[in-house]
C-alpha positions as CSV (number, residue, x, y, z in Angstrom):
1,X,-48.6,-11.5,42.6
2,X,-45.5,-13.5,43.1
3,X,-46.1,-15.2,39.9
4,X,-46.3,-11.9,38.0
5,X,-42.9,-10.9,39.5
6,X,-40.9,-14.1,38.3
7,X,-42.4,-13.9,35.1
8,X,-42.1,-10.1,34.8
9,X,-38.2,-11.0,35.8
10,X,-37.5,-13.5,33.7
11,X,-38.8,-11.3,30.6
12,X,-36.4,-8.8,32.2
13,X,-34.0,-11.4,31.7
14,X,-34.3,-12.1,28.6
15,X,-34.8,-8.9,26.9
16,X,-31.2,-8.6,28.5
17,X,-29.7,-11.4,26.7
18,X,-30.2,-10.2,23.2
19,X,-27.0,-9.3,20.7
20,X,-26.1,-5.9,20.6
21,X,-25.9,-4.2,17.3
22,X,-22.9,-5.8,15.5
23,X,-19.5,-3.6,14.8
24,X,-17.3,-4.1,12.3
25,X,-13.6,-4.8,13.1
26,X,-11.4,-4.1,10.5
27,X,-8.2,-7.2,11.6
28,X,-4.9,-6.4,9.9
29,X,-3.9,-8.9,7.1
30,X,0.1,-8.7,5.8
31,X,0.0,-8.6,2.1
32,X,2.3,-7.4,0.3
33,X,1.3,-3.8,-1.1
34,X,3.6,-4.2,-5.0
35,X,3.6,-7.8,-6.5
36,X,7.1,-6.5,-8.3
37,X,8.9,-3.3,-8.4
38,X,9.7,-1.2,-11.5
39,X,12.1,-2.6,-13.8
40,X,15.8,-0.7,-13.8
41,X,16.3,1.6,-16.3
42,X,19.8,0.2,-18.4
43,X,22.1,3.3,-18.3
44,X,25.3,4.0,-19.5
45,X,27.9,2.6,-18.0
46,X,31.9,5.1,-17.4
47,X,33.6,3.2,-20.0
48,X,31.1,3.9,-23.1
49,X,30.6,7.6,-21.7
50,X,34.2,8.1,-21.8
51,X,34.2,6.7,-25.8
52,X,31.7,9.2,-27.0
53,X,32.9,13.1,-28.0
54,X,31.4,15.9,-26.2
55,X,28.1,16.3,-28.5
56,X,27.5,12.4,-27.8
57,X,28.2,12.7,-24.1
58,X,26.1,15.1,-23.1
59,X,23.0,13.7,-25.5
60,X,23.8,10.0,-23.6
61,X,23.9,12.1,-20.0
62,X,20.4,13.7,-20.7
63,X,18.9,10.8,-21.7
64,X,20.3,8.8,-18.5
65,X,18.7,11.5,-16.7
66,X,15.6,11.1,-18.1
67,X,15.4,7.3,-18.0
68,X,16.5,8.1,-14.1
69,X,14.0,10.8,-13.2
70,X,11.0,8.2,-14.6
71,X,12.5,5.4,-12.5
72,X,12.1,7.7,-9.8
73,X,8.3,7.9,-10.3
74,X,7.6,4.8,-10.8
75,X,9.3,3.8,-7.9
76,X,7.5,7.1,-5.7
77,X,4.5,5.7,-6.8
78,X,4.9,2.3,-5.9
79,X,6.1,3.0,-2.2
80,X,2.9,5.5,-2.2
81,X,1.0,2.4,-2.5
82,X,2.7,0.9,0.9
83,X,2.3,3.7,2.8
């Protein structure tokens, strides 16, 4: 009877020292999240705004603004991607 006992406790023991199911651990890795940012948009600069006559300036002005509000979204987009 006293053998039954050790070998039921050691089977006891054993069964105990098996792996538990495996979890996955997700480990933070620093990466960068954009390999380069947008490229600037060349706008105009004071002096050649001040050149141009009033048709000119305001054509020059919306298309700065343009060229600005699509450097905006790429650059939205691209910190989106950090976050």
């Amino acid at each position: 009877m006293r053998q039954f006992l050790s070998v039921c406790a050691v089977l006891w023991l054993v069964g105990c020292s098996t792996p538990g199911p495996a979890v996955p651990v997700n480990i933070p890795v620093s990466v960068p999240c954009i390999s380069e940012p947008p490229a600037k948009p060349i706008l105009q600069t004071d002096e050649s705004l001040l050149s141009f006559d009033e048709y000119s300036f305001v054509i020059a002005l919306w298309r700065d603004r343009l060229l600005r509000q699509q450097y905006e979204a790429l650059m939205e987009a691209a910190l989106a991607g950090c976050l």
